[in-house]
C-alpha positions in Angstrom: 40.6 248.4 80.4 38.6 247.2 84.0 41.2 246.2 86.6 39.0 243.2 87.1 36.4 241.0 85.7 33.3 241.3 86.9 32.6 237.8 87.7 35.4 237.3 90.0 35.1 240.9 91.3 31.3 240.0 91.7 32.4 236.5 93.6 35.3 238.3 96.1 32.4 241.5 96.9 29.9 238.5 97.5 32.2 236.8 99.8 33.4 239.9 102.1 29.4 240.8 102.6 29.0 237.3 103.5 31.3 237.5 106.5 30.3 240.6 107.7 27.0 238.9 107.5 28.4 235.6 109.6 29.9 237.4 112.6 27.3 239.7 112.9 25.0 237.2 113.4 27.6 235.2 115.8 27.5 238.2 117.5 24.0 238.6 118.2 23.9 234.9 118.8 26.1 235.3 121.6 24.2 238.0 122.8 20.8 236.1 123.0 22.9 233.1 124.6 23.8 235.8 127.3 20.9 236.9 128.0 19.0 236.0 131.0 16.2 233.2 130.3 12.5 233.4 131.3 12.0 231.4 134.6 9.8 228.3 134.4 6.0 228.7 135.1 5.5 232.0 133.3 4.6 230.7 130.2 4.0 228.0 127.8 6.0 227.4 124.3 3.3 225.4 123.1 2.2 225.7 119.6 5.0 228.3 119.0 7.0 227.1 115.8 10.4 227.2 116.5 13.2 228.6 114.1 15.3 226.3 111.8 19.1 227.5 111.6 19.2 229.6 108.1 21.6 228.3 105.6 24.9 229.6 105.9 25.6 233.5 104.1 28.8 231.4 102.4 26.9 228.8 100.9 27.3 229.9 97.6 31.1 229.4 98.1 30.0 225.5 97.8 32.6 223.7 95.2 34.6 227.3 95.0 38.5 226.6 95.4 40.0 229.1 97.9 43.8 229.3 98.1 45.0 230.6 101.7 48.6 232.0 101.9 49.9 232.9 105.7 53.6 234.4 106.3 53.6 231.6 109.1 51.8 229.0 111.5 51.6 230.2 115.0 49.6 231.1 118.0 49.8 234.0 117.0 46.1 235.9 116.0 46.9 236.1 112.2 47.7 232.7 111.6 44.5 231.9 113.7 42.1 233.7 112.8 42.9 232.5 108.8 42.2 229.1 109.8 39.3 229.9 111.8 37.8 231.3 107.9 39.3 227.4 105.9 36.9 225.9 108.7 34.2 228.2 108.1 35.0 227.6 104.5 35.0 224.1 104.7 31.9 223.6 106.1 30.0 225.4 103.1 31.8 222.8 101.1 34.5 225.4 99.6 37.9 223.9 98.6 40.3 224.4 100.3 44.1 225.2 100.2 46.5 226.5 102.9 50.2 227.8 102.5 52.2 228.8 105.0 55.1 230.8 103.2 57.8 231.2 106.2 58.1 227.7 107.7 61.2 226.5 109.5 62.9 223.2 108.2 62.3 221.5 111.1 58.2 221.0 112.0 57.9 222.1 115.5 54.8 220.6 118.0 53.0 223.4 117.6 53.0 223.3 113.4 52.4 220.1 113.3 49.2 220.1 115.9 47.8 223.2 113.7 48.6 221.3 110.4 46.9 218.3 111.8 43.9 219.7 113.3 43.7 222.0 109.4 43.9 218.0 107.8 41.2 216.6 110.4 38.5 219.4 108.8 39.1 219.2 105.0 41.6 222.0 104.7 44.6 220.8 102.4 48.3 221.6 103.6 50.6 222.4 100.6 54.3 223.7 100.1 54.9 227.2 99.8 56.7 226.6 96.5 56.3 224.4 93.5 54.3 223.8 90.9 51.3 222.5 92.8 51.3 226.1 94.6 51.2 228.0 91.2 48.5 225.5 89.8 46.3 226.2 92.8 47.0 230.2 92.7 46.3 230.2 89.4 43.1 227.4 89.2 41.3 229.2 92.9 38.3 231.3 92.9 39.4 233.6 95.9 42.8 233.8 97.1 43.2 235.0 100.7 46.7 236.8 101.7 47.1 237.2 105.5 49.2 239.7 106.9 51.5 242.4 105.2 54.6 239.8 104.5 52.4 237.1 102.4 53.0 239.6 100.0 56.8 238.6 99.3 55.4 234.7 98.3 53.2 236.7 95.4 56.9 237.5 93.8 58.9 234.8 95.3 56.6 232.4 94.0 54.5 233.0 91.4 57.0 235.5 89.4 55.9 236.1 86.2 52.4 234.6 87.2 51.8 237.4 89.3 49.2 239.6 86.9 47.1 236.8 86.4 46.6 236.0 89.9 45.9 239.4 91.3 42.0 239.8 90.7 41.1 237.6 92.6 43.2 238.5 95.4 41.9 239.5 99.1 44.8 241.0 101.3 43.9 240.2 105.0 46.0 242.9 106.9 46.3 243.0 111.0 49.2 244.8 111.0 50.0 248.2 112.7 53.6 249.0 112.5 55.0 251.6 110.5 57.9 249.4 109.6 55.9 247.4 107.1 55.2 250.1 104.7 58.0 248.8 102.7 57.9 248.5 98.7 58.8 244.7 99.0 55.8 243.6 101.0 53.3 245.6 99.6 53.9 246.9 96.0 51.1 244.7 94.3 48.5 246.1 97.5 47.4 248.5 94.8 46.2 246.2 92.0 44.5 243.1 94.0 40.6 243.2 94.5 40.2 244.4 97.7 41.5 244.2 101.3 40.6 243.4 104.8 41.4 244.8 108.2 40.1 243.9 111.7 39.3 247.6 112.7 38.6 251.2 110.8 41.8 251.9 113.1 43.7 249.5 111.0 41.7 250.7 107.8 42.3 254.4 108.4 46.3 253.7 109.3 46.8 251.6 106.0 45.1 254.2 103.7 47.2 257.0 105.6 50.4 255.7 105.5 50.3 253.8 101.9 49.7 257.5 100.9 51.9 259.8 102.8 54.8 256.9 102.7 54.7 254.9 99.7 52.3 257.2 97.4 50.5 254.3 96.3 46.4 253.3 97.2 44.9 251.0 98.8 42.3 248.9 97.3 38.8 248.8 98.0 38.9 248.2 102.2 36.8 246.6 103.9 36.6 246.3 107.9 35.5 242.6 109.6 35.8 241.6 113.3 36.9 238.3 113.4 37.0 236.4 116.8 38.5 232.7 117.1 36.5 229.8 118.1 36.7 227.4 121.9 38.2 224.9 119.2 41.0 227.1 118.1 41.6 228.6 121.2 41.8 225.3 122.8 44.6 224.7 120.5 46.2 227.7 121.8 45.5 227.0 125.6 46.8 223.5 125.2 50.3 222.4 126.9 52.6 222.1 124.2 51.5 225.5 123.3 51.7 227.0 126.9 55.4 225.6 127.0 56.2 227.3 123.5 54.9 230.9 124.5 57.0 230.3 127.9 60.1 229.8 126.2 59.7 232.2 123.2 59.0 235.0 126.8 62.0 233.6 128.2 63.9 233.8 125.1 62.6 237.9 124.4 64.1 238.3 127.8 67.4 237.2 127.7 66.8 234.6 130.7 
């Protein structure tokens, strides 16, 4: 029997070439926006048609609901760069769902700016647990897992739900410490659609380890460099966030 359909193989496949496609092109972009203009005087644009911006490489996630699961809501890149895709999401017209599956009883400045600024754009905040988190796992097109520990909510939450879910499954990983090539986070890894890393660094050091440590594969891998946006970094950069990095550096220092 096929691991997985082919229509939400098809969709997840579509969706990963679409991204390479995006930041390629914001790459470039940023390249021509570098580069040093024609001085005035040496030429005319006059009769030269200009070009319309081409529809978005995502647009055919329009209407598709996309559950996003993060370990956590932080400054730090992960957590980040996840948000930066809902936005990217949300302006093809995508549904959107976030989870944050580690979140402290008490909502801190810097959750509740991210949350906030997630709600201004479209991008639905949910619990971690609950029904309404199994309905949307279950209901989404795509479901996005960021980092190596959003494994744990797959069992934690969705329990006996689990098979149904993983399909449709992309596993974002970032991570490049040895100490998460542990059973508990990663077990399912095998069986979900396909994963995601930032480098072929990261790409190479998963497929190693997962096979010399944990004699298991990885799933079909695919590399994407990802970059945050002036709105999210300004988030980051912001006051309440330069006082939180200050203590949490105090704090690792014992002063």
């Amino acid at each position: 029997m096929a691991r997985h359909s082919a229509p939400r193989f098809s969709l997840l496949k579509q969706f990963l070439f679409a991204i390479v496609a995006i930041f390629s092109i914001s790459t470039v972009a940023f390249l021509i926006k570098r580069a040093p203009s024609t001085p005035c005087g040496h030429y005319s644009d006059a009769g030269v048609k200009r070009f319309e911006p081409s529809p978005s490489p995502l647009a055919f996630m329009k209407s598709k609901r996309v559950l996003l699961v993060s370990h956590d809501l932080s400054l730090s890149g992960g957590p980040l760069l996840l948000m930066e895709l809902a936005f990217l999401l949300r302006s093809v017209g995508a549904e959107v769902c976030w989870i944050t599956n580690q979140k402290p009883s008490e909502t801190n400045e810097v959750i509740y700016s991210l949350e906030n600024r997630m709600l201004q754009r479209g991008v639905k905040v949910l619990s971690a647990k609950g029904q309404e988190a199994i309905s949307r796992a279950l209901k989404a097109d795509l479901l996005v897992l960021n980092t190596v520990m959003a494994g744990e909510w797959l069992d934690d939450v969705l329990k006996e739900n689990v098979p149904h879910v993983l399909p449709k499954v992309l596993w974002w990983i970032h991570e490049m410490q040895g100490h998460y090539f542990q059973l508990e986070y990663v077990r399912h890894l095998p069986l979900v659609a396909a994963a995601m890393t930032d480098s072929h660094a990261t790409a190479e050091y998963w497929k190693t380890g997962t096979r010399d440590y944990l004699r298991i594969k990885m799933p079909d891998t695919y590399v994407v460099h990802l970059g945050n946006s002036k709105d999210l970094m300004e988030i980051a950069e912001d006051n309440v966030a330069k006082r939180v990095l200050h203590e949490h550096v105090r704090e690792s220092l014992g002063i």
